[in-house]
N, CA, C and O atoms as a DFTB+ gen file, in Angstrom:
556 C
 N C O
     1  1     182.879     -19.300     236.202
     2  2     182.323     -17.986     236.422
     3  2     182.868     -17.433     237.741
     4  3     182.866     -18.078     238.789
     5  1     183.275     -16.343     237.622
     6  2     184.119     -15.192     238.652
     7  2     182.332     -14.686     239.463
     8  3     181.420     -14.184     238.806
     9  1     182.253     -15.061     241.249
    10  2     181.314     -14.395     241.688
    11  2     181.489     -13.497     243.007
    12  3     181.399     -14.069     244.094
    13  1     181.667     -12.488     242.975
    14  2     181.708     -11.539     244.341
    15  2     179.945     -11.575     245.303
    16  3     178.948     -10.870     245.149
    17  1     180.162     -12.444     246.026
    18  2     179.532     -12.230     246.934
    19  2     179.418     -11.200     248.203
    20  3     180.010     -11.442     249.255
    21  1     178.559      -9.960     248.009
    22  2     179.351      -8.827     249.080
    23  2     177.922      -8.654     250.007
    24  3     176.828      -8.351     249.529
    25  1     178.208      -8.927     251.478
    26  2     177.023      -8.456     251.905
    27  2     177.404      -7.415     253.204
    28  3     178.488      -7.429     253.787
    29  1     176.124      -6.399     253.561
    30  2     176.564      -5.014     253.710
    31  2     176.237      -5.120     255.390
    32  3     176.130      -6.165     256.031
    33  1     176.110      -3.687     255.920
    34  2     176.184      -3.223     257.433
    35  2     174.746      -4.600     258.250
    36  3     173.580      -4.770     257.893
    37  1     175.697      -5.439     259.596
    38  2     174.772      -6.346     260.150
    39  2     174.913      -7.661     259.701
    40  3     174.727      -8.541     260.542
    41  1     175.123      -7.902     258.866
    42  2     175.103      -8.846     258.089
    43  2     176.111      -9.849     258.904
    44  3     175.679     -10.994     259.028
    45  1     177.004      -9.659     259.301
    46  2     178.297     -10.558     260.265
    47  2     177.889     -10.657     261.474
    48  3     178.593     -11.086     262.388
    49  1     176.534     -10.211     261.614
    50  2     176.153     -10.709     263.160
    51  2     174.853     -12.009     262.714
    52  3     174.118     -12.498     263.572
    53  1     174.791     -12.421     261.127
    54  2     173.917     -14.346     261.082
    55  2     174.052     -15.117     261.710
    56  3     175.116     -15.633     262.053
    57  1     173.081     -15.357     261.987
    58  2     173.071     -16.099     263.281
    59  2     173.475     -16.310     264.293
    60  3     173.832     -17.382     264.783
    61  1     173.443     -14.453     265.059
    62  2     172.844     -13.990     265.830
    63  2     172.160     -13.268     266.335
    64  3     171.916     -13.271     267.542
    65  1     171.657     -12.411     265.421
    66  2     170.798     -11.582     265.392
    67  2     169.356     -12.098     265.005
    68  3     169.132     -13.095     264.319
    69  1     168.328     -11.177     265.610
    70  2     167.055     -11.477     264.741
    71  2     166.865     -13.365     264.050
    72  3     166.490     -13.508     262.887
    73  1     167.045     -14.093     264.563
    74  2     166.573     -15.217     264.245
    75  2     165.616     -16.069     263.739
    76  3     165.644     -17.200     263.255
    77  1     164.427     -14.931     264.057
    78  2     163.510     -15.485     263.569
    79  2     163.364     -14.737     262.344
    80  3     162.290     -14.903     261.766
    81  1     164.130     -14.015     261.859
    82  2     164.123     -13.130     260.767
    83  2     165.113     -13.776     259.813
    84  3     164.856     -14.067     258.645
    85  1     166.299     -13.974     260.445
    86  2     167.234     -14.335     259.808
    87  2     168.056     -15.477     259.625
    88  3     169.046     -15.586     258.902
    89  1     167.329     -16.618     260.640
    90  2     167.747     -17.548     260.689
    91  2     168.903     -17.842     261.836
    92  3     169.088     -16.943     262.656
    93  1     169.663     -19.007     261.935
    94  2     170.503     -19.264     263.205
    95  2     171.626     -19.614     262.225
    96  3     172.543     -19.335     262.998
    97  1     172.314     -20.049     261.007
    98  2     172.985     -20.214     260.224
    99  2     174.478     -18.592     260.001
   100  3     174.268     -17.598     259.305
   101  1     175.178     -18.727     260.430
   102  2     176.279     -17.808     260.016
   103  2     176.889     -17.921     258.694
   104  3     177.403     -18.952     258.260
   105  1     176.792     -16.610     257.971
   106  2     176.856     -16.983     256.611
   107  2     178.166     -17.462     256.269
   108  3     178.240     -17.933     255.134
   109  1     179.670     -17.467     257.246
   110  2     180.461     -18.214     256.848
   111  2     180.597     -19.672     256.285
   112  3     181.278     -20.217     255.416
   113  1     179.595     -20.065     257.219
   114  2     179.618     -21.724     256.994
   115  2     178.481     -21.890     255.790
   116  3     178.662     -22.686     254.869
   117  1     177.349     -21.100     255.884
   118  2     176.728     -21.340     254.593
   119  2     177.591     -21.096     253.270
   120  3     177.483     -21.875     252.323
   121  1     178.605     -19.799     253.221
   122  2     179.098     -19.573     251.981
   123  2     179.887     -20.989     251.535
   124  3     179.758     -21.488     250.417
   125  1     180.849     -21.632     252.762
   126  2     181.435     -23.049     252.497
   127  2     180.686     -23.841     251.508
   128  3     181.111     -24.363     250.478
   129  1     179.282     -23.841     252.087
   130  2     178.313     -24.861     251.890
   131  2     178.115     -24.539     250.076
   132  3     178.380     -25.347     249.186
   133  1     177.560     -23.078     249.889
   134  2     177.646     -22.709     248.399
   135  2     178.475     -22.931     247.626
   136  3     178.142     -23.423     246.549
   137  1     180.023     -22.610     247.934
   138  2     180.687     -23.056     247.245
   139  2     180.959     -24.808     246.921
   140  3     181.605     -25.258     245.975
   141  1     180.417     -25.425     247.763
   142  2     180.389     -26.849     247.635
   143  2     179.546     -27.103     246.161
   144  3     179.931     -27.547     245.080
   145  1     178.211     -26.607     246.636
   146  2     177.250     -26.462     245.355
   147  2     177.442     -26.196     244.157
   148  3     176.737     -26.594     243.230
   149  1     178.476     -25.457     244.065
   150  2     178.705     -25.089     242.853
   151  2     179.950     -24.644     242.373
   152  3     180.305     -23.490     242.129
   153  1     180.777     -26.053     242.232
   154  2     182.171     -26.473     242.442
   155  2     183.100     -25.652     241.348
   156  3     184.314     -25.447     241.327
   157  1     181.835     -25.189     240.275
   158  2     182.748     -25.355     238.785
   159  2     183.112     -23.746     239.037
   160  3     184.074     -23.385     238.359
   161  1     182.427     -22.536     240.028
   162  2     182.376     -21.467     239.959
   163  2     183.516     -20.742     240.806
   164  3     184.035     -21.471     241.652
   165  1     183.891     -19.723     240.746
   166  2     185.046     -19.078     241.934
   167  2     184.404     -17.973     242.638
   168  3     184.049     -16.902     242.146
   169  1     184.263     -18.475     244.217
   170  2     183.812     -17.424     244.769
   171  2     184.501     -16.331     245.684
   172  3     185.372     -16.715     246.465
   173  1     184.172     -15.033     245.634
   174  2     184.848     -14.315     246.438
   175  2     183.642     -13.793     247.889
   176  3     182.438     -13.895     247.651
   177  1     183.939     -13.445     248.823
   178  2     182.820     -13.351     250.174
   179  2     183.556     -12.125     250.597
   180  3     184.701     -12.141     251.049
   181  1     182.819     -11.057     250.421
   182  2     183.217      -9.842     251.368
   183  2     181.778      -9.257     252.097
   184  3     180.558      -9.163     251.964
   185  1     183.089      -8.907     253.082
   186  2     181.287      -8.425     254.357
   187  2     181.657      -6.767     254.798
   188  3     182.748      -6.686     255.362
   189  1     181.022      -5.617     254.653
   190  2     181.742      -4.062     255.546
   191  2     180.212      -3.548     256.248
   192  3     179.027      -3.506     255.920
   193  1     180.902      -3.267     257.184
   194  2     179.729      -2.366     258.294
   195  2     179.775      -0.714     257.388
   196  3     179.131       0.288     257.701
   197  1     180.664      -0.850     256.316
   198  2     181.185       0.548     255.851
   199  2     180.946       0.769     254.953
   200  3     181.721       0.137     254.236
   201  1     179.731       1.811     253.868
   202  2     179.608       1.945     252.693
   203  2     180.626       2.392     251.571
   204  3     180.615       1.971     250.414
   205  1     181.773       3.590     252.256
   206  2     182.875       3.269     251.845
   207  2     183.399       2.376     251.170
   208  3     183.762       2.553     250.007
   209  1     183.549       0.961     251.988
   210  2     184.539      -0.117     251.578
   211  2     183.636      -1.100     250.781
   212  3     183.996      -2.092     250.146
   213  1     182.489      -0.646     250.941
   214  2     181.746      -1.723     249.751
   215  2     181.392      -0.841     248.448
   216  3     181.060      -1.491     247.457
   217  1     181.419       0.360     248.349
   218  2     181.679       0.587     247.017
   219  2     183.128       0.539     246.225
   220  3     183.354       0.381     245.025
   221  1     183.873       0.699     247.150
   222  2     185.303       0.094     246.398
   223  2     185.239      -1.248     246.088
   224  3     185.649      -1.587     244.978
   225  1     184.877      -1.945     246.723
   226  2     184.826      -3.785     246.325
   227  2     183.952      -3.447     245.325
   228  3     184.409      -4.005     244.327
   229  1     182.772      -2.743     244.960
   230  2     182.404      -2.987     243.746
   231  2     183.227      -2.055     242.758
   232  3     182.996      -2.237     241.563
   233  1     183.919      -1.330     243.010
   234  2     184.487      -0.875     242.162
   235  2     186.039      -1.990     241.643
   236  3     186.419      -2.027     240.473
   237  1     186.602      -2.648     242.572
   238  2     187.858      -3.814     242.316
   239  2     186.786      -4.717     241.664
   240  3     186.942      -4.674     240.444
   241  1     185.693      -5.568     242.038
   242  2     185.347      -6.707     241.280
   243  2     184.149      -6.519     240.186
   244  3     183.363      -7.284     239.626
   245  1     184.387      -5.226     240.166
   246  2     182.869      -4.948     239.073
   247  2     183.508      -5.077     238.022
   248  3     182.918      -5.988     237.441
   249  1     184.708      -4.608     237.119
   250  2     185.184      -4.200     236.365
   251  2     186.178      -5.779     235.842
   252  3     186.762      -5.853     234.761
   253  1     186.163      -6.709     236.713
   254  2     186.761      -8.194     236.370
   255  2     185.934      -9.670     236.524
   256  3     186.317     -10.704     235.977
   257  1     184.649      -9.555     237.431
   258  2     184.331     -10.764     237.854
   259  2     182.938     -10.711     236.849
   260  3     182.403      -9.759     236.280
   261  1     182.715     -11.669     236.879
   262  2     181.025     -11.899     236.010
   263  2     179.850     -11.465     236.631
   264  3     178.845     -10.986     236.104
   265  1     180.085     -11.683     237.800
   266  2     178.788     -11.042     238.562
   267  2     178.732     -10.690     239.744
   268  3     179.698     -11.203     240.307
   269  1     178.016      -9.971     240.599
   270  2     178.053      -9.352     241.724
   271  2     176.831     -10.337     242.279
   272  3     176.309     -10.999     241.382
   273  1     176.217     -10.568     243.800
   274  2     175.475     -10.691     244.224
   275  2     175.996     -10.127     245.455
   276  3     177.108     -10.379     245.917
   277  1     174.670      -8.933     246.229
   278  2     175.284      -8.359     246.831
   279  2     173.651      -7.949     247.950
   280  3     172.610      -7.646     247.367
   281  1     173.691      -8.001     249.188
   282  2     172.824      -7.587     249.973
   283  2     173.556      -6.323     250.822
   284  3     174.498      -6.619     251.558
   285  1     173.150      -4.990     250.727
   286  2     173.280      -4.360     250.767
   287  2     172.823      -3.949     252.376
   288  3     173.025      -2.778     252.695
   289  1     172.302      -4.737     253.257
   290  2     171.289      -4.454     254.408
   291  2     170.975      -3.015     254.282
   292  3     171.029      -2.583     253.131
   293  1     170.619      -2.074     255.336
   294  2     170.102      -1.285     255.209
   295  2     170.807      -0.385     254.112
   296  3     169.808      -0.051     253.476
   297  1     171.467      -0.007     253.717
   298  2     172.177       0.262     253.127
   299  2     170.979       0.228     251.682
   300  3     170.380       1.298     251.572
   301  1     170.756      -0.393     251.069
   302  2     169.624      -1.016     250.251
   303  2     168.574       0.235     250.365
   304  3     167.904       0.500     249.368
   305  1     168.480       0.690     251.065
   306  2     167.071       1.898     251.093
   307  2     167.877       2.978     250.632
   308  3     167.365       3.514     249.649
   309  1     169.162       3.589     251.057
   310  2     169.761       4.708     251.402
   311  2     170.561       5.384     250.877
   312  3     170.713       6.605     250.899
   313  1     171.444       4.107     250.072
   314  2     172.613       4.834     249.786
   315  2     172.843       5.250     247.911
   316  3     172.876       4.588     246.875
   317  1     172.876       5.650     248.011
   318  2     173.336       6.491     246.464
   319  2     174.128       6.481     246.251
   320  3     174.036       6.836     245.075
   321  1     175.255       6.319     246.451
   322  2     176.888       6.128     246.555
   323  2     176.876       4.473     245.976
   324  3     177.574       4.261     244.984
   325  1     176.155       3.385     246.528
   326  2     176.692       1.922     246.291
   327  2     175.691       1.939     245.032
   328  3     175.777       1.057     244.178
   329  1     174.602       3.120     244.929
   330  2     173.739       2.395     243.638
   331  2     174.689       3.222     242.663
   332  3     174.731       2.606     241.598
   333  1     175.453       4.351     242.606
   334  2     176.332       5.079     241.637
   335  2     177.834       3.812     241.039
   336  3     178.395       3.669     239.952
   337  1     177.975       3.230     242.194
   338  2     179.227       2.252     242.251
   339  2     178.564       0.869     241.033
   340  3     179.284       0.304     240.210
   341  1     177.199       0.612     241.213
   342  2     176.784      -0.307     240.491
   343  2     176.788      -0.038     239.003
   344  3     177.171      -0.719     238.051
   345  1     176.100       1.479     239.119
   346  2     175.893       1.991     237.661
   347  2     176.919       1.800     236.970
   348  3     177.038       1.368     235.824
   349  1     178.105       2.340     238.153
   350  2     179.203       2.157     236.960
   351  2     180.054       1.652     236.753
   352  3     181.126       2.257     236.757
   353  1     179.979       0.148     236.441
   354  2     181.001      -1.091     236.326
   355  2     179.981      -1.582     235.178
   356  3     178.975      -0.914     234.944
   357  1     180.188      -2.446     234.661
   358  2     179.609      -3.672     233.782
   359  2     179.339      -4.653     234.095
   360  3     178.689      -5.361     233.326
   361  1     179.744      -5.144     235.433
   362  2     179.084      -6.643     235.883
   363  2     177.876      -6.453     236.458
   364  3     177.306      -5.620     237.163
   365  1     177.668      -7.482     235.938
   366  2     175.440      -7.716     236.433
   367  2     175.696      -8.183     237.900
   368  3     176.600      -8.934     238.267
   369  1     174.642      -7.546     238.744
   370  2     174.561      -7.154     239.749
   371  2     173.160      -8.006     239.866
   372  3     172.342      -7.992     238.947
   373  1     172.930      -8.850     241.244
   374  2     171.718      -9.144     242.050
   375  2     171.351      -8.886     242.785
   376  3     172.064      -9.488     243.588
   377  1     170.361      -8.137     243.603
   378  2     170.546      -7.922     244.663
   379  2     169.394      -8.374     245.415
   380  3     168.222      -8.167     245.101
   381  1     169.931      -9.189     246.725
   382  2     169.104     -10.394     247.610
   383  2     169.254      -9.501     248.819
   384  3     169.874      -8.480     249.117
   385  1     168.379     -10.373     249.399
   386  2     167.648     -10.200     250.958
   387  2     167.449     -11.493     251.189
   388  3     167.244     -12.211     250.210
   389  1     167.463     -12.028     252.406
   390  2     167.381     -12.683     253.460
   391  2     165.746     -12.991     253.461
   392  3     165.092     -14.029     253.362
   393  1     165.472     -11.880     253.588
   394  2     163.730     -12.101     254.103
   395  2     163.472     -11.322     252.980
   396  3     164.215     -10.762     252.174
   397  1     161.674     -11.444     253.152
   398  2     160.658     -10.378     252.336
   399  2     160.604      -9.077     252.926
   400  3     159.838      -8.826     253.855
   401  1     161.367      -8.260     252.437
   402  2     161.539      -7.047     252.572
   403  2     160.180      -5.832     252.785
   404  3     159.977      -4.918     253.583
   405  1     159.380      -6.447     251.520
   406  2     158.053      -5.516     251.319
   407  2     156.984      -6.470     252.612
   408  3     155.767      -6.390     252.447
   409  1     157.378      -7.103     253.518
   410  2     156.261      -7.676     254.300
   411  2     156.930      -6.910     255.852
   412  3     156.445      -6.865     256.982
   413  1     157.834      -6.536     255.465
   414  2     158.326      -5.766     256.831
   415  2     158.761      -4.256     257.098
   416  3     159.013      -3.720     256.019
   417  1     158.871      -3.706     257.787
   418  2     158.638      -2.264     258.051
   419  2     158.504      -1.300     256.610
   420  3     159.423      -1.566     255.835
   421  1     157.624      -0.317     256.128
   422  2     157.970       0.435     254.959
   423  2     158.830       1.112     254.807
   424  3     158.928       1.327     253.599
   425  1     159.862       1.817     255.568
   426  2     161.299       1.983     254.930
   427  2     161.994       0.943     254.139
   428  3     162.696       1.029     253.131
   429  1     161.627      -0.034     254.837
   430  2     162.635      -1.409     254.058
   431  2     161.654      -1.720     252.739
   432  3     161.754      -2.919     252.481
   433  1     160.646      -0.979     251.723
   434  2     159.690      -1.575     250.949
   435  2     160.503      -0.788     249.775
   436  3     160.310      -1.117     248.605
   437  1     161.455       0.302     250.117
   438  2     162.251       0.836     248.632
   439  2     163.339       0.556     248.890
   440  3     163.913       0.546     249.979
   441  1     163.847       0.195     247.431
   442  2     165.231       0.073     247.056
   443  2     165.968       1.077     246.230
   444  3     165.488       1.404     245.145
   445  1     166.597       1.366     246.465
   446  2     167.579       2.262     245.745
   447  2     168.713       2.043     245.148
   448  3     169.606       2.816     244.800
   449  1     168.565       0.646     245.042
   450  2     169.770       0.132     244.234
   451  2     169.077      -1.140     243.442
   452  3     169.626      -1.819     242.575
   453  1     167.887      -1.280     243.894
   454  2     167.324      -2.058     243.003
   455  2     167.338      -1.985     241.451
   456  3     167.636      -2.930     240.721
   457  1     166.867      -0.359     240.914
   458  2     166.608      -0.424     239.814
   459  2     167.764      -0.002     238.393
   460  3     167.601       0.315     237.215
   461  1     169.112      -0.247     239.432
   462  2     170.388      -0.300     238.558
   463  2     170.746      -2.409     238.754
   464  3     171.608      -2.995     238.099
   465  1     170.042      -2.921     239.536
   466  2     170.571      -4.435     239.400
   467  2     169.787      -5.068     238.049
   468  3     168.794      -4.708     237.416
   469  1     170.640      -6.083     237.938
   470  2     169.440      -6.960     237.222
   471  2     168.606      -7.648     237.405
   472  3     168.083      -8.244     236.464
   473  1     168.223      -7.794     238.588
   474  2     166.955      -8.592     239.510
   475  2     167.410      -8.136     240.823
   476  3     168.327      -7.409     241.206
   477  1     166.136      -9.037     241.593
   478  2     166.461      -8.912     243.568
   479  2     165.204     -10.377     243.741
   480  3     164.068     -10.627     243.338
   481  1     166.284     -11.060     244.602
   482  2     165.497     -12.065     245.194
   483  2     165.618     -12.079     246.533
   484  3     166.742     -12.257     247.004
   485  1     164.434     -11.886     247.446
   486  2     164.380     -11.757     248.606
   487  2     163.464     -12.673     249.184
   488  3     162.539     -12.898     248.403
   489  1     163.363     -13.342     250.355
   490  2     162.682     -13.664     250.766
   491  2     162.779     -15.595     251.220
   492  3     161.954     -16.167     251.933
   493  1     163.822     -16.154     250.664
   494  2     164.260     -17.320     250.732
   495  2     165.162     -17.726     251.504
   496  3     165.931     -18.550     251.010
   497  1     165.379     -17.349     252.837
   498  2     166.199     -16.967     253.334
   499  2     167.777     -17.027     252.931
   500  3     168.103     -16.574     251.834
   501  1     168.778     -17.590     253.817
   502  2     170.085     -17.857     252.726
   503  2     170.190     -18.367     251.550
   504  3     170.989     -18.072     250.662
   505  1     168.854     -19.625     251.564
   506  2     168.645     -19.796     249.660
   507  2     168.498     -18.498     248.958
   508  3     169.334     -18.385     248.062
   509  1     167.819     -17.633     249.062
   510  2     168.332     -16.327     248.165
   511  2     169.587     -15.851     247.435
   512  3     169.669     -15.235     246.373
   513  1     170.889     -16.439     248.555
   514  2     171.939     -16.311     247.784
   515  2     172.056     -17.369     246.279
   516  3     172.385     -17.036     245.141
   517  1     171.660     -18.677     246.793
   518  2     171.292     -19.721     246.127
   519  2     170.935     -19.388     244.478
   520  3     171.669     -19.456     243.492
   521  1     169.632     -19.038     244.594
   522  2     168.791     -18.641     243.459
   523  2     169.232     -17.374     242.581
   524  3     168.793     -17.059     241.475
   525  1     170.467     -16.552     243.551
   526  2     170.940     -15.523     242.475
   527  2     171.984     -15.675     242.048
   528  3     172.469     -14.728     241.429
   529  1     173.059     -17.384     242.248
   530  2     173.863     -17.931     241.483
   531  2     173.132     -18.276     240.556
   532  3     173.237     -17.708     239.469
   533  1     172.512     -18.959     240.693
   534  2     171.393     -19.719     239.364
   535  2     171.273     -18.674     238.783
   536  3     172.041     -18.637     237.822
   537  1     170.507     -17.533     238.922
   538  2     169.832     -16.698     237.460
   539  2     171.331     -15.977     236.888
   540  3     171.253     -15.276     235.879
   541  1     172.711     -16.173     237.571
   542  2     174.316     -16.199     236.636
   543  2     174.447     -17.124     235.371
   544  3     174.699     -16.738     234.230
   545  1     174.201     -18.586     235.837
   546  2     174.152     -19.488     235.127
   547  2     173.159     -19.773     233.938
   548  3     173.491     -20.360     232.908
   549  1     171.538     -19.143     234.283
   550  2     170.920     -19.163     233.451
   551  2     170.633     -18.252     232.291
   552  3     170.074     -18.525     231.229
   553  1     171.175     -17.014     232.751
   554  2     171.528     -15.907     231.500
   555  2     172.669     -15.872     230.254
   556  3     172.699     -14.922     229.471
């Protein structure tokens, strides 16, 4: 299974930012770690501070890879542009968070790209990425 892992604006500052939010783990070395996990799969890891360049990545890997999992950081409340980019490809889309989103500030309690994905698991911290390989495998 073909997986684009894309995560959005902030996101390249893990573990160092917000720590107690986000943990001390940099998602480079965790993605290593995932792909260890799950040897049989091919992963791709893209990161943009730029909504721009992450709706083009979903527009290059929507249209070839099996699935998207994609944290959108703020981006996730706002943008209409990355939920239009989702609509329109064919690969099933997850979309994770780090933390529990609805337990922290209410801007961060809507999604706007939620209700073009096929789920959202939030709240596990980098296991979140974890659990939205699994629901690839289990569909």
């Amino acid at each position: 299974m073909n997986i684009l892992i894309m995560n959005g604006p902030n996101l390249n500052l893990l573990g160092v930012r917000e720590k107690s939010i986000y943990g001390s783990q940099n998602f480079e070395t965790y993605f290593e770690e995932l792909k260890l996990t799950f040897p049989d799969n091919n992963f791709v890891y893209y990161q943009s501070n730029i909504e721009g360049e992450i709706v083009n990545k979903i527009h290059e890997y929507g249209l070839k890879f099996d699935g998207i999992i994609i944290n959108a950081g703020a981006y996730t409340h706002t943008s209409i542009a990355i939920r239009d980019a989702i609509s329109g490809v064919n690969t099933k889309v997850v979309e994770v968070h780090i933390s529990n989103t609805l337990t922290r500030e209410d801007f961060r309690h809507k999604s706007v790209i939620g209700p073009v994905c096929c789920g959202c698991i939030m709240g596990f911290g980098l296991g979140s990425y974890k659990l939205a390989v699994q629901s690839f495998l289990i569909k």
